[in-house]
C-alpha positions as CSV (number, residue, x, y, z in Angstrom):
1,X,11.1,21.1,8.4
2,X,8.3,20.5,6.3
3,X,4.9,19.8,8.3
4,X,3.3,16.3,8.3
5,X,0.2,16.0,6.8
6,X,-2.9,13.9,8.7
7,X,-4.3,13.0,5.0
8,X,-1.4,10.2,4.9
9,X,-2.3,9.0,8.9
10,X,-4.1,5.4,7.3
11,X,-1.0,4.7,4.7
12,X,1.4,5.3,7.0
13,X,0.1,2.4,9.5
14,X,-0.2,0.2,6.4
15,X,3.3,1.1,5.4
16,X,4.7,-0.3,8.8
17,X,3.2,-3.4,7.9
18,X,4.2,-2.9,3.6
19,X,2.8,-4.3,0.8
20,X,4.7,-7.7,-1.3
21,X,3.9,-8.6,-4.3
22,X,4.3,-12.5,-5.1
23,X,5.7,-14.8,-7.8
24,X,4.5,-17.5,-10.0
25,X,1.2,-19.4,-8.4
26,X,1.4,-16.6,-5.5
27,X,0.5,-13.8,-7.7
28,X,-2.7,-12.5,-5.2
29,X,-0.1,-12.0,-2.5
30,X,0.6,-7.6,-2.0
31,X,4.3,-6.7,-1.4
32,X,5.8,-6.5,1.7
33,X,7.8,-3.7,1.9
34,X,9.1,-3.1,5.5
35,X,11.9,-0.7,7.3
36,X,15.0,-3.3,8.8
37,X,17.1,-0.8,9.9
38,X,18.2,2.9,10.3
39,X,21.4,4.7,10.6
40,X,21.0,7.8,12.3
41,X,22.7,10.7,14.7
42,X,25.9,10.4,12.8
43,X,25.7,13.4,10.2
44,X,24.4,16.4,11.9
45,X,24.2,17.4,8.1
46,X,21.4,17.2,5.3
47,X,22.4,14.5,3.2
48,X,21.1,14.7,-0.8
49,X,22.6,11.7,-2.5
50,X,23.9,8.3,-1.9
51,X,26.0,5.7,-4.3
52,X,27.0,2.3,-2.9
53,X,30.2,0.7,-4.7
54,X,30.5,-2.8,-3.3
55,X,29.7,-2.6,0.5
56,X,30.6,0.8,1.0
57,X,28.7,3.2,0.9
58,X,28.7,7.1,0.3
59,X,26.5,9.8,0.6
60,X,26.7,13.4,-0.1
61,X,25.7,16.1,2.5
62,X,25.7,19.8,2.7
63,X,29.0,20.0,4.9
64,X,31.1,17.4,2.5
65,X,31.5,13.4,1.7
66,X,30.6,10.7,4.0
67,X,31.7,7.0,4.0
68,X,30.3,3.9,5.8
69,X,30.7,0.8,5.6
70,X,27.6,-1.3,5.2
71,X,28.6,-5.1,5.9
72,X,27.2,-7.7,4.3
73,X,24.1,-7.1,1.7
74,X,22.2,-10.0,3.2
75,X,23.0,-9.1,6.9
76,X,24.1,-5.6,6.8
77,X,25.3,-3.5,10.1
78,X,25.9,0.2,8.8
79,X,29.4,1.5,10.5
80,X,29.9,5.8,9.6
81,X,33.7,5.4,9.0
82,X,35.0,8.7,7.4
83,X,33.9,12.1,6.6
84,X,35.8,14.5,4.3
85,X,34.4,18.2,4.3
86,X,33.6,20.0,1.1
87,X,32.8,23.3,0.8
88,X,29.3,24.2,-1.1
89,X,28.6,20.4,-2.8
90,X,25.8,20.1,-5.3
91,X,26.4,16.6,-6.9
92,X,28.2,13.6,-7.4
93,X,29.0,10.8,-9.5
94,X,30.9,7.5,-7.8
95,X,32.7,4.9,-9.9
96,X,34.8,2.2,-8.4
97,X,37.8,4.0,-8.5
98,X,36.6,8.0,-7.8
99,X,34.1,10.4,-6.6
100,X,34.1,13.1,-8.4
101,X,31.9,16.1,-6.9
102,X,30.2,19.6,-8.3
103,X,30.7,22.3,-6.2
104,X,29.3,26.5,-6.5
105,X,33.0,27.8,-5.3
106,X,35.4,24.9,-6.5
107,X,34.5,23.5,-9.5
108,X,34.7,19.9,-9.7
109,X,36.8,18.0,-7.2
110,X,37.9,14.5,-7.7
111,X,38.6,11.8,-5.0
112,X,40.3,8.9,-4.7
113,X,38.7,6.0,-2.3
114,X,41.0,3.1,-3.0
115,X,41.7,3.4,1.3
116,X,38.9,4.1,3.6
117,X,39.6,7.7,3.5
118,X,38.6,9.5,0.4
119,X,41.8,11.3,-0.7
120,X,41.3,14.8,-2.9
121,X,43.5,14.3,-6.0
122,X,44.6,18.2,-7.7
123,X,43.1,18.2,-11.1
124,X,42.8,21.4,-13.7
125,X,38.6,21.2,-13.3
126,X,38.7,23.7,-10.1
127,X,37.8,26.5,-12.5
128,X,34.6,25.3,-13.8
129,X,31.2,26.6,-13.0
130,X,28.9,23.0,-13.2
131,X,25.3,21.7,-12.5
132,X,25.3,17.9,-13.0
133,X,27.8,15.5,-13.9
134,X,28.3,12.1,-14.8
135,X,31.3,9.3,-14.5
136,X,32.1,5.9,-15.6
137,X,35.3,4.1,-15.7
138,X,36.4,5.8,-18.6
139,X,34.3,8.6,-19.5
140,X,33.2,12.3,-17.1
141,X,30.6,14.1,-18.4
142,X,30.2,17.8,-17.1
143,X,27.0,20.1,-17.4
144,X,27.4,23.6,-17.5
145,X,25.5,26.5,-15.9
146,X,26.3,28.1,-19.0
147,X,25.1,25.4,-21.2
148,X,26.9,22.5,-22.6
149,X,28.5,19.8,-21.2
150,X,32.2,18.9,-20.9
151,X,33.7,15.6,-22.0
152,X,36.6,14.3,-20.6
153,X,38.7,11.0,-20.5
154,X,39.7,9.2,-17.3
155,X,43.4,8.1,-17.1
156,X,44.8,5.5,-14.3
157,X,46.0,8.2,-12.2
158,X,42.2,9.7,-12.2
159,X,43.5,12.9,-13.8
160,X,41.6,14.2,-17.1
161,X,42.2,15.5,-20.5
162,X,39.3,17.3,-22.1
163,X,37.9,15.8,-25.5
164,X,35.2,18.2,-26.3
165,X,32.1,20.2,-25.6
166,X,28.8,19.4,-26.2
167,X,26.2,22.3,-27.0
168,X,22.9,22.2,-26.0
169,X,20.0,22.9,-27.2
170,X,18.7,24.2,-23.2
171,X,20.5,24.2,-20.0
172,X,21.9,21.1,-18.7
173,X,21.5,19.8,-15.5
174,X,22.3,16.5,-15.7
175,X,23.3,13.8,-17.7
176,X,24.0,10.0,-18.3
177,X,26.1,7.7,-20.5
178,X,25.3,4.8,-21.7
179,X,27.4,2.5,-24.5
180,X,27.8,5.1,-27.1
181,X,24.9,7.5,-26.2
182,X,24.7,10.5,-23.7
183,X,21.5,11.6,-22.6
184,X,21.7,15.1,-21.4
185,X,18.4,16.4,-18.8
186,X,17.7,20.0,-20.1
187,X,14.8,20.9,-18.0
188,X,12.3,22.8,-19.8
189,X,14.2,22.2,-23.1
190,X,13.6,18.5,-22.8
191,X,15.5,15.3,-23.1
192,X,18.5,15.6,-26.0
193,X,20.7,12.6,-27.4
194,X,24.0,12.4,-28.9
195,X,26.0,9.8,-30.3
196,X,29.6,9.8,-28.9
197,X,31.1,7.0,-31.5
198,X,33.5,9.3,-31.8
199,X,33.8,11.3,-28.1
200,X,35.6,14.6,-29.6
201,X,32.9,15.1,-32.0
202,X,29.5,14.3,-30.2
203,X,26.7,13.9,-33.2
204,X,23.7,15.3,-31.7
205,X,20.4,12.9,-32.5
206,X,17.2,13.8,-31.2
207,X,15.6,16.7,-28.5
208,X,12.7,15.2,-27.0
209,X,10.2,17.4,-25.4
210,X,7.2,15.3,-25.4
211,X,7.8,14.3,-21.8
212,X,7.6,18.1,-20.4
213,X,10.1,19.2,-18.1
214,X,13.3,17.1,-17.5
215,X,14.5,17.3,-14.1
216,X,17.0,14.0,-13.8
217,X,17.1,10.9,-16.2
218,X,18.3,7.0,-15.3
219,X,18.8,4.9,-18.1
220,X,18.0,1.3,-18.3
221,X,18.9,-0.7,-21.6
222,X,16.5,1.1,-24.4
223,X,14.4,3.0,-22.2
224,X,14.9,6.3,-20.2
225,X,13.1,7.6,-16.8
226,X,12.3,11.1,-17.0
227,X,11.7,12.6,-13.5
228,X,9.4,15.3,-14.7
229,X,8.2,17.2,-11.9
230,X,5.8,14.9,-9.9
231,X,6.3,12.1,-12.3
232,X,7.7,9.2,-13.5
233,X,7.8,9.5,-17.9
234,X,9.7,6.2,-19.5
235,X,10.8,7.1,-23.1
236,X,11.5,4.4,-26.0
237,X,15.1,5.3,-27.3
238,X,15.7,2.3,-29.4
239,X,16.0,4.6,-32.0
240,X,17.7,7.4,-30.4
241,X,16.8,9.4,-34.0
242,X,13.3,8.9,-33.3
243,X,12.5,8.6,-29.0
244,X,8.8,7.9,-28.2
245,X,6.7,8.5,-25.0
246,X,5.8,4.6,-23.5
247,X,4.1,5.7,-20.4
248,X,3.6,8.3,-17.6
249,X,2.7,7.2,-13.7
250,X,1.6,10.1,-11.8
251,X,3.2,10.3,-8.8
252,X,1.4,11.5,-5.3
253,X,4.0,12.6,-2.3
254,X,5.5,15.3,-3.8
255,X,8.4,16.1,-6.5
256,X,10.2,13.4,-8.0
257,X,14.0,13.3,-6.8
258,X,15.6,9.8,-7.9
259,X,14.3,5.9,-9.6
260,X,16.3,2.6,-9.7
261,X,14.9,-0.4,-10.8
262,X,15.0,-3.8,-9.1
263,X,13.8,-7.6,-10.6
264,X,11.7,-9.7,-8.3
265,X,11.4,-13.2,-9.7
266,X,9.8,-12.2,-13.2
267,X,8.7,-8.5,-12.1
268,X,10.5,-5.5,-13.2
269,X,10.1,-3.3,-10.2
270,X,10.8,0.8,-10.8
271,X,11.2,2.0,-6.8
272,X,10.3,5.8,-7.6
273,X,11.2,8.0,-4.8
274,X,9.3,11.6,-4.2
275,X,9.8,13.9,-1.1
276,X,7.3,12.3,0.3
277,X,7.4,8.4,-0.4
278,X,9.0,5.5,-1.6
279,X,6.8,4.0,-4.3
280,X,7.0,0.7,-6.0
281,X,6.1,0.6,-9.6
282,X,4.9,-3.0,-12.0
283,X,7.1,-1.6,-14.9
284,X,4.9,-3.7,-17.3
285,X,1.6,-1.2,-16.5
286,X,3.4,2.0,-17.6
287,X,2.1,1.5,-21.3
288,X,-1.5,1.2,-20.0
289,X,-2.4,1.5,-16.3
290,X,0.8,1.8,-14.1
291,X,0.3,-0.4,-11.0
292,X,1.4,0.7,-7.8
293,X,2.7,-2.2,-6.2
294,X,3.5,-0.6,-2.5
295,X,4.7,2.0,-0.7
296,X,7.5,3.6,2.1
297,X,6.9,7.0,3.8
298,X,9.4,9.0,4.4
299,X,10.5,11.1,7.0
300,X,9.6,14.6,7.2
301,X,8.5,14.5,4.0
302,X,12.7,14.5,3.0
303,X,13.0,12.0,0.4
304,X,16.2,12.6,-1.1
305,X,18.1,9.6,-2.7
306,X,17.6,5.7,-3.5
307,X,20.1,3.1,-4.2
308,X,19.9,-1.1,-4.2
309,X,22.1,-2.5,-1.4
310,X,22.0,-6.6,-1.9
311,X,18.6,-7.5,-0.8
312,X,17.9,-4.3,0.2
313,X,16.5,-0.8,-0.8
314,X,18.6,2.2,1.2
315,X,16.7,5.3,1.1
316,X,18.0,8.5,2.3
317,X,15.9,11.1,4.3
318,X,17.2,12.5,7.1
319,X,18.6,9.5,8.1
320,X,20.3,6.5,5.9
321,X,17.4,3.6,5.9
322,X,17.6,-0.3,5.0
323,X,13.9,-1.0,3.7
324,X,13.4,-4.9,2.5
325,X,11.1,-6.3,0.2
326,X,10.2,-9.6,0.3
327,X,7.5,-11.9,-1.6
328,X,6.8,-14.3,1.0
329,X,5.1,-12.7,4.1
330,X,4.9,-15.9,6.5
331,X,8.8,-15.5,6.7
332,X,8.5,-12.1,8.3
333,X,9.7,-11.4,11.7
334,X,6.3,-10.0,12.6
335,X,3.9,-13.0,12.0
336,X,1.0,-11.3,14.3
337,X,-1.6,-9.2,14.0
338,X,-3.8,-6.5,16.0
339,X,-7.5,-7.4,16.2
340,X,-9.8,-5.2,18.0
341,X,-11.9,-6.8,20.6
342,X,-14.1,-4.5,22.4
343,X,-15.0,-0.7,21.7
344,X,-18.7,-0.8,22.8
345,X,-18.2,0.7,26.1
346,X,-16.8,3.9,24.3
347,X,-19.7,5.9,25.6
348,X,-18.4,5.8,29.3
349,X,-15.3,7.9,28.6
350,X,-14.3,11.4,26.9
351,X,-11.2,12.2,25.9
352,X,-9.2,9.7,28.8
353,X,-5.8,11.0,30.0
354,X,-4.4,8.0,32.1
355,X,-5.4,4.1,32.2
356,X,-3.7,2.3,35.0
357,X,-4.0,-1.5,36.5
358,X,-4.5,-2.0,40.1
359,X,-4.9,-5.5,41.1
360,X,-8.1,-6.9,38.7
361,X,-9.5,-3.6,38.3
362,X,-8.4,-0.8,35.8
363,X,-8.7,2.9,36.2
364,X,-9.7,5.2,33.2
365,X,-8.6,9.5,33.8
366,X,-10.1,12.4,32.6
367,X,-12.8,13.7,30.5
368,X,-16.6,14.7,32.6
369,X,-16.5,11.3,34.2
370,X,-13.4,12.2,36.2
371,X,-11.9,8.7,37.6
372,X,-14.2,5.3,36.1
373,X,-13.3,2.2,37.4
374,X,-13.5,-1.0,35.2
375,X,-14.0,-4.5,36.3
376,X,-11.5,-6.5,33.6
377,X,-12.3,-10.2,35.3
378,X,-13.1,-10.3,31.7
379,X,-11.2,-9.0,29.9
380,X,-13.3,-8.8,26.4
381,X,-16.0,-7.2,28.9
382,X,-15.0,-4.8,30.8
383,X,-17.5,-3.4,33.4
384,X,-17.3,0.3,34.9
385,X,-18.2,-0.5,38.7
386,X,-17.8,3.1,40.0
387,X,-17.1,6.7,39.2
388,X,-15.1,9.3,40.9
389,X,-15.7,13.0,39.9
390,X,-13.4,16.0,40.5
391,X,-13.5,19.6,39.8
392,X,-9.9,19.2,38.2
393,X,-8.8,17.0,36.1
394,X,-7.0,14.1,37.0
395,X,-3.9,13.8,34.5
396,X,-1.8,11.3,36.0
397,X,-2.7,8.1,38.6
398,X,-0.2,5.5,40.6
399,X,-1.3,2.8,42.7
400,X,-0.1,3.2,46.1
401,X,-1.0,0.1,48.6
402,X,-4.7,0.5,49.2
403,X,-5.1,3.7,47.5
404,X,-4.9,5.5,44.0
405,X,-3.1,8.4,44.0
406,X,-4.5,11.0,41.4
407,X,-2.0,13.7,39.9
408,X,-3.3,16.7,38.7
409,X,-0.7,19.3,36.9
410,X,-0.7,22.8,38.6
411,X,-3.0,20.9,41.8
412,X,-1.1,18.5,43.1
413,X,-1.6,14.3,44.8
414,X,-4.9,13.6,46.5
415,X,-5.8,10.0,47.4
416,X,-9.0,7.8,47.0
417,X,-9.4,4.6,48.5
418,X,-9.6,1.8,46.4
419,X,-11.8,-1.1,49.5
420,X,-15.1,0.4,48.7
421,X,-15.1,0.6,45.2
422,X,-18.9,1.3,44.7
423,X,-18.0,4.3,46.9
424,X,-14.7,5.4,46.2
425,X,-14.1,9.1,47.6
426,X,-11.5,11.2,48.2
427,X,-9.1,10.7,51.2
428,X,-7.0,13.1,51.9
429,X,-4.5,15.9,49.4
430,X,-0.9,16.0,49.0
431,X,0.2,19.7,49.5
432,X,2.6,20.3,46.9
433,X,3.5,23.7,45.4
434,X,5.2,22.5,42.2
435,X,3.9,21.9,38.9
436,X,3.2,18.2,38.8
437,X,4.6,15.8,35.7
438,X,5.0,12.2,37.1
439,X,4.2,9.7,39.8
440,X,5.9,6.7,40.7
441,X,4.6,4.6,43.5
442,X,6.2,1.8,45.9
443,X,4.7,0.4,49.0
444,X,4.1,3.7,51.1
445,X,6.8,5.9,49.1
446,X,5.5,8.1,46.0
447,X,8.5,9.5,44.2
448,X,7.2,12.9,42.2
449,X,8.6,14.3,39.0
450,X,8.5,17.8,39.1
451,X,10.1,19.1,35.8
452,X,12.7,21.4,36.2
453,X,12.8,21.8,39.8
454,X,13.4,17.8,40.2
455,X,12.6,15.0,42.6
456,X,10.8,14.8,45.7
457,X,10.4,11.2,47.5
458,X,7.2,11.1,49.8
459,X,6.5,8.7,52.7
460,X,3.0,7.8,53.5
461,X,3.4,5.7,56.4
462,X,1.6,8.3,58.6
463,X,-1.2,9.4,56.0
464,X,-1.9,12.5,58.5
465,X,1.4,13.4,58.9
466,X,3.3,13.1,54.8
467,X,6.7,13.3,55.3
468,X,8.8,14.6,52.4
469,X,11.6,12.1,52.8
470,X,14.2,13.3,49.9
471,X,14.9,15.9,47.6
472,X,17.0,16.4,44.6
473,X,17.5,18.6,41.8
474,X,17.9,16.5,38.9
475,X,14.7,17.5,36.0
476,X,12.8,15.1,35.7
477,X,9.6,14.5,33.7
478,X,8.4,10.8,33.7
479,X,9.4,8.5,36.4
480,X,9.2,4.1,37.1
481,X,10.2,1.7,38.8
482,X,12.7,-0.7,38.3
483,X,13.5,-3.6,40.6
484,X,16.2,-1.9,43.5
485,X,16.1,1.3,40.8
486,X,14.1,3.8,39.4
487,X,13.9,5.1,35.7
488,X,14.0,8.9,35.3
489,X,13.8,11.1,31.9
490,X,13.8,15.0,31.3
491,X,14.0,15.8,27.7
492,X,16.3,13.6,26.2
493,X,18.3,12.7,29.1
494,X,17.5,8.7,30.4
495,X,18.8,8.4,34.1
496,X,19.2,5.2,36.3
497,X,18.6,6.2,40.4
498,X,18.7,5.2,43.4
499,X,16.2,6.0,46.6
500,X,17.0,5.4,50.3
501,X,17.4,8.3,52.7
502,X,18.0,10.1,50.0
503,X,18.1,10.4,45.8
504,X,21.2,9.2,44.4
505,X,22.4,9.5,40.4
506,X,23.4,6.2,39.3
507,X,23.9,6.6,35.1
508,X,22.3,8.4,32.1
509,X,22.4,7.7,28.6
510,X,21.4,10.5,26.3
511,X,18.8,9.7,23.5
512,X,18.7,10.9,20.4
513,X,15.7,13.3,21.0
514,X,13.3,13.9,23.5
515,X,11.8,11.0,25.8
516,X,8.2,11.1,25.4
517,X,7.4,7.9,27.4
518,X,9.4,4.8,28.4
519,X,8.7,1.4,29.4
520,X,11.2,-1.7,30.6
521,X,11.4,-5.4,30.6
522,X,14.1,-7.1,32.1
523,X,17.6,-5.8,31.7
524,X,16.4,-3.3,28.8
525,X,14.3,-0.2,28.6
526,X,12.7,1.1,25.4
527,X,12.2,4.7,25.0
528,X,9.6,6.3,23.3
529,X,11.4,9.0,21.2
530,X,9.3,11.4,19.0
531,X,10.5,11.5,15.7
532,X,13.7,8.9,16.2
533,X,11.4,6.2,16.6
534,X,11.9,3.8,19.1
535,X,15.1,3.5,21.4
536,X,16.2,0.3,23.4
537,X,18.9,0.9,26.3
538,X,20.8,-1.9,27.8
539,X,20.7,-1.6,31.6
540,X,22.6,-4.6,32.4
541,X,25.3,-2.0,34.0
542,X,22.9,0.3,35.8
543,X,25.5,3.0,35.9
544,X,26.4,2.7,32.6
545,X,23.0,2.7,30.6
546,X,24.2,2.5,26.7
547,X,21.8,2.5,23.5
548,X,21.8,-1.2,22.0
549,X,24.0,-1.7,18.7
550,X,21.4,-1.1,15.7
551,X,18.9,-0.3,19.0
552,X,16.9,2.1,17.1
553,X,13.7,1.5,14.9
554,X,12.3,4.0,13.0
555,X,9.0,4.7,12.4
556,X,6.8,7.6,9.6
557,X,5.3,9.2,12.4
558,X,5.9,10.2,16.1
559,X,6.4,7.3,18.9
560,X,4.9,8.9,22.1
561,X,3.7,5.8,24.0
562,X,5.2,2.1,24.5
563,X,4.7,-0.8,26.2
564,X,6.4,-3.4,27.0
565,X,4.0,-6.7,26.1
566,X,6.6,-9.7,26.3
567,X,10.4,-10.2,26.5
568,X,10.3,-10.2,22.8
569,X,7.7,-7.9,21.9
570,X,7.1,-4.3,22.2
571,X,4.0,-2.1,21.7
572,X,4.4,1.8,20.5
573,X,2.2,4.4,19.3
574,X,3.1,6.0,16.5
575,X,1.5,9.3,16.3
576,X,-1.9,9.6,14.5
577,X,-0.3,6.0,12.6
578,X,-1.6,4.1,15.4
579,X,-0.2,0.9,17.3
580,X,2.4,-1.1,15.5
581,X,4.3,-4.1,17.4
582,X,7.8,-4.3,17.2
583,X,9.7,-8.3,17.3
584,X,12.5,-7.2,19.6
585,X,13.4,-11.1,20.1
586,X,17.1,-9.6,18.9
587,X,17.6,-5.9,21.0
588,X,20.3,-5.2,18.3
589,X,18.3,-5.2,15.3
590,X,14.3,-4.6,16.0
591,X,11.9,-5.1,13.4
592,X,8.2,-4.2,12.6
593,X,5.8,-7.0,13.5
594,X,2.0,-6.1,12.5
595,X,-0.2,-2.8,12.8
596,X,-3.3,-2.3,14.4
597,X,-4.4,-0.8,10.6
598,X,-6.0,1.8,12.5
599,X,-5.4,5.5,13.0
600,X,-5.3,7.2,15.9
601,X,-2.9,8.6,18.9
602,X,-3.0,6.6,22.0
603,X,-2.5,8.4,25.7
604,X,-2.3,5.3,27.9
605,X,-1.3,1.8,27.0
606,X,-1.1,-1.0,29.7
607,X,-1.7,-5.0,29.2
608,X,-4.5,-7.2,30.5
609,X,-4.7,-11.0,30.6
610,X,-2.9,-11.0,27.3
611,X,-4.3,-7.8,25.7
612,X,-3.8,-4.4,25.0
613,X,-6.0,-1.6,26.7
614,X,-5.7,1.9,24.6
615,X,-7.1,4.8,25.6
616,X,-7.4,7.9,22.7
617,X,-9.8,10.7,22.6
618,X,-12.3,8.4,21.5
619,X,-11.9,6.2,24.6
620,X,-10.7,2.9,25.8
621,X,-10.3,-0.1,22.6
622,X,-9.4,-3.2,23.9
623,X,-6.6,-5.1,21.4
624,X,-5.6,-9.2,21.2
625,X,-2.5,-9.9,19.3
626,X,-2.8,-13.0,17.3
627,X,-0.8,-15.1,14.6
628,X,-1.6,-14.2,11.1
């Protein structure tokens, strides 16, 4: 896994939001480039390539061929529906009727997907030792690790017969055909043409090494896309004889892996995807100044394959992504954005570990101040009325009744009452011998998250005489409350339970990584999942929590905090990428709303009279959300 890099923290917050680039009289209007949807958790594999033939869609991986069905290309809703296990893959080429894949130990296998199985079809190509390849409906091109490249015809029944062999002036490692000309990728060698009028006697016309190294080619009419290390190199062949140089845009995340072009209104878009990024290219610059017209991180810096789907853009990381691009931002799902009230009471806080809200007041943990209480009557002015201080730090705090119970990790519960705010001091401690990861508090019953060695439920009833009321082993790291219920999660196990006399398991539903925080509105919960983004669960059948269909959004960064701001709105924090809000009006298919455009890694989120309180190591900012 390749390490993420905080130099890219302020794009990625602006790629949540995208860039769009307009048409006609709407020409001062930036692209809006967004992520819709993301099929992940299927694979187990590291996918390289994808080719989409219709609405299907297939995608090569280490461990063999996948298939899935991607719906409609206005309304997709991915569906993985077959895998076929290769041995040793290194490319492939997908025409309507085959698949037809290089492999180190097998040669080239061939594949028939006229049913929704790819079927492996014998063929006399087993034998070769290839790099690249390229098929059409007629035509399969082969290059050699030897050098050269193999041409063969494509009969109805998808066998071959071999027409000829092409030398090469350098190594091939891949190739493309287009009408009567193959363009053959030769790395350091260069770019070489040949004329295939006549396909058993390819005329060689041209090596052209102006454009460096030649790592991969697409051809589009008269002009050919060199990916050439870190760049994107277009080259005039209008006279294959004669090829010239029309431009060179340098590219920024990393090496260049794949390029398609799309048409927006008038625009010729190049979408040139690194390791890195997804960047959007004005296609008319490249002879002067290429414009970069927007931008997509990936994930894990594991940019591996592009491919148009409808109105869509399908990039493959590590997961199989629908990104949209649209010219006309008011029709966006998100039509808010993040505007930062109030940061001028920074100075009261260091490096805050908790904010909670207790009646009108909120509380604000951690840092030299120990415990600051803030008047929020206003809520654009928030006023600290009193400070608590404490040797330890306080790393967790649950309102309990009249009192705020303060967690501290390897110290345990101790209690401060909350009627004499200008004096607040400590009541009375919670012996407890366990290291301490979560509170949850109802009426005069604190239930305790204690990591691996489980539950405990607490009565306060009699504050000199605690009762522990209930035990059980389940792990558990981060507890709440939920109507007759309570929320649990350890790792990436979600739990639904129930407290009486004792702790009962009612049903779990395992995420696809670990639970970093959650949050719940209604008959849903959305958990915050590190680097799978954002997962809603339906709770509607408490002992039978399930992830919503399409119930994942992805995100560039890390989502470690959410809240939950309105039944149709949700608020995460996406690593050091900030706050984005996510329009969750349809759980099945969630989509980004707005950013807060600013960087930075939140530790408490809670709402206020409308607005978002966010604590980070610089302190508490105070957010509004408001229609663009």
């Amino acid at each position: 896994m390749k390490p993420r890099h905080l130099i890219y923290s302020v794009a990625l917050i602006l790629c949540s939001l995208g860039l769009c680039w307009a048409q006609g009289d709407n020409s001062n209007k930036s692209p809006e480039l967004k992520l819709e949807y993301t099929l992940r958790g299927l694979f187990e594999d590291n996918l390289h390539d994808i080719a989409i033939v219709d609405t299907i869609a297939y995608c090569l991986g280490n461990k063999g061929l996948y298939r899935i069905d991607m719906g409609s290309g206005q309304s997709p809703n991915p569906a993985f529906t077959a895998r076929v296990y290769i041995e040793d893959p290194i490319a492939f080429s997908v025409t309507k009727r085959a698949i037809f894949v290089t492999t180190y130990s097998s040669g080239v296998l061939v594949f028939d997907i006229s049913t929704t199985t790819p079927t492996l079809i014998p063929s006399e190509l087993t034998d070769l030792q290839p790099n690249g390849l390229f098929a059409n409906d007629s035509l399969l091109a082969v290059c050699l690790k030897k050098g050269g490249c193999e041409l063969y015809i494509i009969h109805e029944d998808l066998s071959v017969t071999k027409l000829s062999t092409i030398k090469t002036t350098g190594s091939a490692v891949s190739c493309y055909i287009n009408g009567k000309y193959a363009y053959i990728a030769e790395g350091k060698s260069g770019l070489e043409i040949f004329d295939l009028s006549n396909p058993s006697e390819a005329v060689k016309m041209s090596l052209f090494t102006q454009a460096g190294r030649v790592d991969g080619i697409r051809v589009y009419g008269k002009t050919v896309y060199v990916l050439s290390e870190w760049n994107l190199k277009a080259v005039n062949v209008f006279n294959p004889a004669a090829p010239s140089l029309i431009g060179t845009f340098s590219g920024s995340g990393g090496e260049a892996v794949d390029f398609i072009i799309r048409v927006h209104g008038n625009t010729q878009v190049g979408y040139l995807l690194s390791e890195r990024v997804l960047t959007l290219i004005d296609l008319a610059t490249l002879q002067q100044r290429p414009k970069r017209l927007g931008e997509f991180f990936t994930v894990k810096n594991n940019g591996r394959a592009v491919a148009p789907f409808g109105s869509y853009v399908c990039v493959l990381d590590e997961s199989l992504k629908l990104v949209s691009v649209t010219d006309n931002p008011s029709k966006l799902a998100g039509s808010f954005k993040f505007k930062l009230e109030q940061s001028s009471f920074l100075n009261y806080f260091t490096n805050p570990n908790d904010v909670v809200r207790c009646g009108n007041d909120i509380y604000v943990s951690g840092g030299e101040l120990g415990l600051v209480t803030l008047d929020v009557a206003n809520p654009l002015r928030p006023k600290p009325i009193s400070y608590f201080m404490r040797s330890s730090s306080i790393d967790f705090i649950s309102c309990s009744s009249n009192e705020l119970l303060l967690g501290n990790y390897k110290q345990g519960i101790s209690a401060v009452n909350l009627s004499d705010l200008s004096n607040a001091g400590e009541v009375y401690n919670v012996e407890h011998n366990k290291k301490l990861f979560g509170m949850a508090a109802s009426l005069d019953t604190l239930l305790v998250a204690n990591g691996d060695a489980g539950i405990e439920v607490l009565t306060f009833t009699d504050k000199d005489d605690i009762q522990t009321l209930a035990r059980a082993t389940i792990p558990c790291t981060k507890l709440m409350k939920w109507g007759d219920y309570y929320l649990a999660a350890y790792k990436n196990t979600f739990r639904v339970i129930e407290v009486s006399d004792s702790i009962m398991f009612v049903g779990a539903y395992r995420a696809p990584d670990l639970i970093f925080d959650m949050a719940v509105s209604g008959q849903h919960a959305y958990l915050a999942c590190g680097q799978s983004g954002l997962v809603i669960v339906d709770l509607s059948i408490p002992n039978a929590p399930r992830m919503t269909e399409g119930g994942i959004f992805d995100t560039p960064n890390f989502v470690d905090n959410v809240l939950s701001f309105s039944d149709s709105l949700v608020v995460i924090d996406d690593g050091g990428g900030g706050l984005n809000l996510i329009d969750v009006s349809n759980r099945d298919f969630p989509r980004a709303a707005s950013s807060s455009k600013m960087p930075g890694s939140f530790r408490g989120l809670i709402k206020v009279s409308g607005r978002i309180y966010a604590s980070d190591r610089e302190g508490l900012k105070v957010f509004s959300i408001v229609n663009k």
